[in-house]
C-alpha positions as CSV (number, residue, x, y, z in Angstrom):
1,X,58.1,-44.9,104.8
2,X,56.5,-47.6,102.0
3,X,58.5,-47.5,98.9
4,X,56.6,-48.1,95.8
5,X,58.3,-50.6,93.4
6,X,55.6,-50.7,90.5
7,X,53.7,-48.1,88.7
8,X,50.1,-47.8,90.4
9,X,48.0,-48.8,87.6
10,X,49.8,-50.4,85.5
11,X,49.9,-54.1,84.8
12,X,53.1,-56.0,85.2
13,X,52.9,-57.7,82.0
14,X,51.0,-56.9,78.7
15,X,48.4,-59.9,77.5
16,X,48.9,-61.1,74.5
17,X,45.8,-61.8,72.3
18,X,45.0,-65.6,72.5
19,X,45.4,-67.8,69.7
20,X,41.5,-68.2,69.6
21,X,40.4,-64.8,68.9
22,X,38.9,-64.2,65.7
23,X,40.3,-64.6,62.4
24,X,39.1,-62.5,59.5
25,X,37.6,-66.0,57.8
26,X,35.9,-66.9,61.3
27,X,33.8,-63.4,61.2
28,X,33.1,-63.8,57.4
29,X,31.9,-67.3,58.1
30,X,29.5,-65.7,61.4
31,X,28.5,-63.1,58.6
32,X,27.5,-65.4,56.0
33,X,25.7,-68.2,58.6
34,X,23.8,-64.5,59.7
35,X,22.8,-63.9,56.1
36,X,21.8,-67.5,55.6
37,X,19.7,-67.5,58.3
38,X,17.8,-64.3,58.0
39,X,17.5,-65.3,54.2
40,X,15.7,-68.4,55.2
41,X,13.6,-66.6,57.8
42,X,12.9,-64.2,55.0
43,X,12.3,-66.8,52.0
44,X,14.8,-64.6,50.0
45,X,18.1,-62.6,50.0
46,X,18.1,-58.9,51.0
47,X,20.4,-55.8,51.0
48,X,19.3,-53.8,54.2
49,X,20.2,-49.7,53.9
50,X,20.0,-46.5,55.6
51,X,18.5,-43.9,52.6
52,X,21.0,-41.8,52.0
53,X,18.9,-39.1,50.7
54,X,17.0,-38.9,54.3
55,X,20.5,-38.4,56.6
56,X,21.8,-36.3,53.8
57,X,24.7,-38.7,52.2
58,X,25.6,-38.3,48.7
59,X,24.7,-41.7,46.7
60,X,21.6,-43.3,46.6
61,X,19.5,-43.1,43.1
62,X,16.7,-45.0,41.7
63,X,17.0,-48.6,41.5
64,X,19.8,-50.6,39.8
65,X,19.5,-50.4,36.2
66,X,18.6,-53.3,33.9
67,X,18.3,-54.5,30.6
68,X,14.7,-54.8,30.0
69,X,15.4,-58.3,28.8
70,X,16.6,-59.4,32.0
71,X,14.9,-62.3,34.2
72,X,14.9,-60.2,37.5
73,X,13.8,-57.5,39.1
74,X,15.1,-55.0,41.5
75,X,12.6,-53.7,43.8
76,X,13.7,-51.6,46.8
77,X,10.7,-51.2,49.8
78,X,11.3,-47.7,51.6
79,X,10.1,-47.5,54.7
80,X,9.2,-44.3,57.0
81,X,11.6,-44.9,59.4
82,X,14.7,-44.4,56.6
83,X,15.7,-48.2,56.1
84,X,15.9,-49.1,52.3
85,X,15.4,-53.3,51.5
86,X,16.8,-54.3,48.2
87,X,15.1,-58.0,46.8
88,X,15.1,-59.4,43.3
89,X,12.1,-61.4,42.0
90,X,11.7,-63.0,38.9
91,X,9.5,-60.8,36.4
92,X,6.8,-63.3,36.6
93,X,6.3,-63.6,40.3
94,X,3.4,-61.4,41.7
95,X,3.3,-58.8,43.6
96,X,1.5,-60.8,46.4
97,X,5.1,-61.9,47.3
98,X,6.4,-58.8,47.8
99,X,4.1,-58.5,50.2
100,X,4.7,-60.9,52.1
101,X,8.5,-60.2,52.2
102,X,7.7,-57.2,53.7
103,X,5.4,-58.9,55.7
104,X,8.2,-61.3,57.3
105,X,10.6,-58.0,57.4
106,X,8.7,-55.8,59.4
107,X,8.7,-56.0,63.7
108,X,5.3,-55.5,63.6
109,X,3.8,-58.2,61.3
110,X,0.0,-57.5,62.7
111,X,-0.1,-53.9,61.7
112,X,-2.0,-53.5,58.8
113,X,0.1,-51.9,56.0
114,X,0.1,-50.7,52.3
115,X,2.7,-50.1,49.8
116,X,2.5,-47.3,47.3
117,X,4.4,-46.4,44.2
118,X,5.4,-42.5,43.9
119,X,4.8,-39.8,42.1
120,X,2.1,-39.6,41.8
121,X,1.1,-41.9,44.6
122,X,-0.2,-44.9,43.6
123,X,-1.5,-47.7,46.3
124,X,-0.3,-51.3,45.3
125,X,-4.3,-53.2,45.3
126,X,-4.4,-55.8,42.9
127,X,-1.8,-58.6,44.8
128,X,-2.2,-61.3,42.1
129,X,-1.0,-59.3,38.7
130,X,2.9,-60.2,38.0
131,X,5.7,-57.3,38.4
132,X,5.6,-56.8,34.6
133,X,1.6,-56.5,34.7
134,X,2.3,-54.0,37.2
135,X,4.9,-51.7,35.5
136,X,8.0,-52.5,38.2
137,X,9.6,-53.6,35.2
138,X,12.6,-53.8,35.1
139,X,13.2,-52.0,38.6
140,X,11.2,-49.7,41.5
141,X,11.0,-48.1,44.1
142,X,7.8,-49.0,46.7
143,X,6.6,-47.1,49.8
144,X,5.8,-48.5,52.8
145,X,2.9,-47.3,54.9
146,X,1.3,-47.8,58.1
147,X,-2.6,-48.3,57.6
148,X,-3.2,-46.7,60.8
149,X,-6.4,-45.1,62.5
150,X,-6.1,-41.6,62.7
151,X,-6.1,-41.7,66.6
152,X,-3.1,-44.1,66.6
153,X,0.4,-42.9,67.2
154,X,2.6,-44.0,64.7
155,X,5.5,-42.6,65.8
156,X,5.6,-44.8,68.8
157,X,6.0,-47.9,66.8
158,X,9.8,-47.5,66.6
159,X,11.7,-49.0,64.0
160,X,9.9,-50.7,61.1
161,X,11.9,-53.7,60.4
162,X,13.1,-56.5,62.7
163,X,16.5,-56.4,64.4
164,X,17.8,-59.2,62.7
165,X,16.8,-57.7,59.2
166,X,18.2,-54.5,60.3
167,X,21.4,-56.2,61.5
168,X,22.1,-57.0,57.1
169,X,22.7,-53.1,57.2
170,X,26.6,-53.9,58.8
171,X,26.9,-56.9,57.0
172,X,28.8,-56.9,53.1
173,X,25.7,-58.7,50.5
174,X,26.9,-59.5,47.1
175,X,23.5,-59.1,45.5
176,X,24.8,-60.5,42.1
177,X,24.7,-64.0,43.6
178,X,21.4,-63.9,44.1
């Protein structure tokens, strides 16, 4: 007859957790290099969000308030897929460069593509005028829109924005240091 002298199993000793494993400083650094580099990928700083309004979350609202006074401005890009991206500009910059942020933030950069205010819904044409020229003053909200033939499947696109601007979504942005 074999006699069994340990629990099948079971290990014999417990591991300890080695003294490399991650300190909470080391991920905040990795979080910050990630938000450095997708900054610099994206010529700006972003917040990246699910719309809590679309998965039925309480929160959410129009965007941050401001003093009309103030230099910046808050615009928020909704896209069809549910992702929310927070940027500030200055109030003189134009609106060209909101394009082009979305642009650099979306997987599919040679998809043609409009944004639109709403209600009622108004396409964003003229790219040169400033944000205060174009009534986003001192904060908005802009759609984002496929320009797709009619024969196209859009839902087969998949997400809208890259991985790696999707990835900010996890990641804790203090948007007042912007």
């Amino acid at each position: 007859m074999l006699a069994i002298t340990t629990p099948v199993g079971f290990p014999k000793k417990r591991r300890r957790l080695s003294e490399s494993s991650p300190t909470r400083e080391d991920v905040e650094g990795a979080n910050q290099r990630t938000v450095a580099a997708v900054a610099a990928f994206l010529g700006r700083r972003v917040r990246v969000f699910l719309n809590p309004r679309l998965w039925g979350n309480s929160g959410g609202g129009p965007a941050a308030p401001l003093m009309t006074g103030t230099p910046t401005v808050v615009i928020r890009v909704i896209f069809p897929d549910g992702y929310v991206m927070e940027a500030r500009f200055g109030r003189c910059e134009t609106v060209q460069q909101l394009v082009d942020l979305a642009r650099r933030a979306v997987r599919r950069p040679d998809l043609p593509f409009y944004l639109y205010t709403a209600p009622p819904k108004q396409r964003i044409v003229d790219m040169g005028v400033d944000f205060r020229s174009a009534g986003l003053v001192p904060g908005a909200n802009v759609y984002f829109c496929w320009e797709l033939p009619p024969d196209a499947e859009g839902a087969r696109l998949g997400p809208c924005l890259r991985d790696e601007v999707r990835l900010l979504q996890w990641l804790d942005l203090n948007m007042g240091n912007v």
